[in-house]
Each structure stands twice: as C-alpha cells, then as structure tokens.
C-alpha positions in Angstrom: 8.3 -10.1 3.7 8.5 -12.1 1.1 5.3 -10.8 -1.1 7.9 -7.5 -1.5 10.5 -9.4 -2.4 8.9 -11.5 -5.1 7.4 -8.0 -6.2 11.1 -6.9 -6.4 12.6 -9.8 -8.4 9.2 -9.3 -10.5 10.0 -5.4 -11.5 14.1 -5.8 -11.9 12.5 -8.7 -14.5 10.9 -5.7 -16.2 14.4 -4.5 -17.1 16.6 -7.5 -17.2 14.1 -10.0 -20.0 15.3 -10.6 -22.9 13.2 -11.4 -26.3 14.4 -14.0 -29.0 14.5 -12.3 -32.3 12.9 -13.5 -35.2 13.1 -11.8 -38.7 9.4 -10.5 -37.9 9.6 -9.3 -34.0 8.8 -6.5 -32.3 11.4 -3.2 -32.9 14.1 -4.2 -29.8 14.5 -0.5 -28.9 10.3 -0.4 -28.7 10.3 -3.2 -26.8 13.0 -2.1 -24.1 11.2 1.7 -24.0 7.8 0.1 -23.2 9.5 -2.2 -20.3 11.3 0.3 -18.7 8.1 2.6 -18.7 6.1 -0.5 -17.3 9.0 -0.7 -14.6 8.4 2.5 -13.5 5.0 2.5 -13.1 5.3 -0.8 -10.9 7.8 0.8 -9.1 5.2 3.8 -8.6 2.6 1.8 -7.6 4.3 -0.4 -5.2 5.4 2.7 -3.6 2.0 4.5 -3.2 1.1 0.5 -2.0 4.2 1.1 0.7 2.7 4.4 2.0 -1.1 3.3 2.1 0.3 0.2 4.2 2.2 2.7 6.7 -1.1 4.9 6.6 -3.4 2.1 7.7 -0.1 0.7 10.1 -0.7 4.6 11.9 -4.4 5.2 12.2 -4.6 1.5 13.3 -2.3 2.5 15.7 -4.3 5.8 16.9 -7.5 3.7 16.7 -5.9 1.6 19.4 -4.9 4.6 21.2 -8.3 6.3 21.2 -10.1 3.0 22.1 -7.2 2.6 25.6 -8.7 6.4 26.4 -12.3 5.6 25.7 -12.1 2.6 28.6 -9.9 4.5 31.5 -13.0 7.3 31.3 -15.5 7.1 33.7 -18.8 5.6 32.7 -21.6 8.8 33.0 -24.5 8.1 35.7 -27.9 9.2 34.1 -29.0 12.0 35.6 -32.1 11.3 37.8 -35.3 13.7 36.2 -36.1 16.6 38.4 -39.8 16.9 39.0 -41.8 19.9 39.6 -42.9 20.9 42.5 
C-alpha cells in the first residue's frame, strides 16, 4: 500500500509547493491555478486507476469462479458413431 500513499503525498504536493520569487517569475496566482487544476486531474486519474483495479480484482474473481464450475462438470463421453444397417 504504499505505491497509494506515495501517490497521495505526491498530489497534496500539487497544492502545498511553493515557488521562490524572482523579479521575473511566473504570475503566483497562474502558477497556483495551473497546480490545483493538475491536482485534480491526478486525483481523477488515480481514481478511475482505483476502479479499473477493483474491476480486474472482480472478473478475476468470477474467472476463478467459472474455472471451480468448469472442473466439478462431468467430462462428455464421445458418442460411439451409429452405423447403418
């Protein structure tokens, strides 16, 4: 778990840096919009990466499920050919 929580630290980063100033920096208003607009699109994307995880987690799951039903079911005999008479 810790992946997500480096990911965390990494996006409340997004909102917490702060910039020296120089007398020919970036706008500090510009600067904060575009981070907090890059926060929430990280935060976005790690969510939509949250729900693909628990996706794959569930048809893994159902995979497993179908496989447990496919081996408890009888194994078909060929049918012998019927010749004519």
């Amino acid at each position: 778990m810790a992946p997500m929580d480096a990911s965390q630290s990494a996006l409340d980063s997004l909102r917490t840096v702060e910039f020296r100033e120089t007398l020919k920096g970036y706008h500090r208003d510009d600067v904060d919009e575009y981070l907090e607009k890059a926060a929430g699109e990280a935060e976005g994307l790690q969510e939509q990466l949250r729900q693909s995880g628990e996706r794959l987690r569930q048809a893994a799951e159902r995979i497993s499920q179908l496989e447990a039903a496919l081996e408890q079911q009888p194994v078909p005999q060929p049918a012998e050919p019927v010749l004519p008479d």
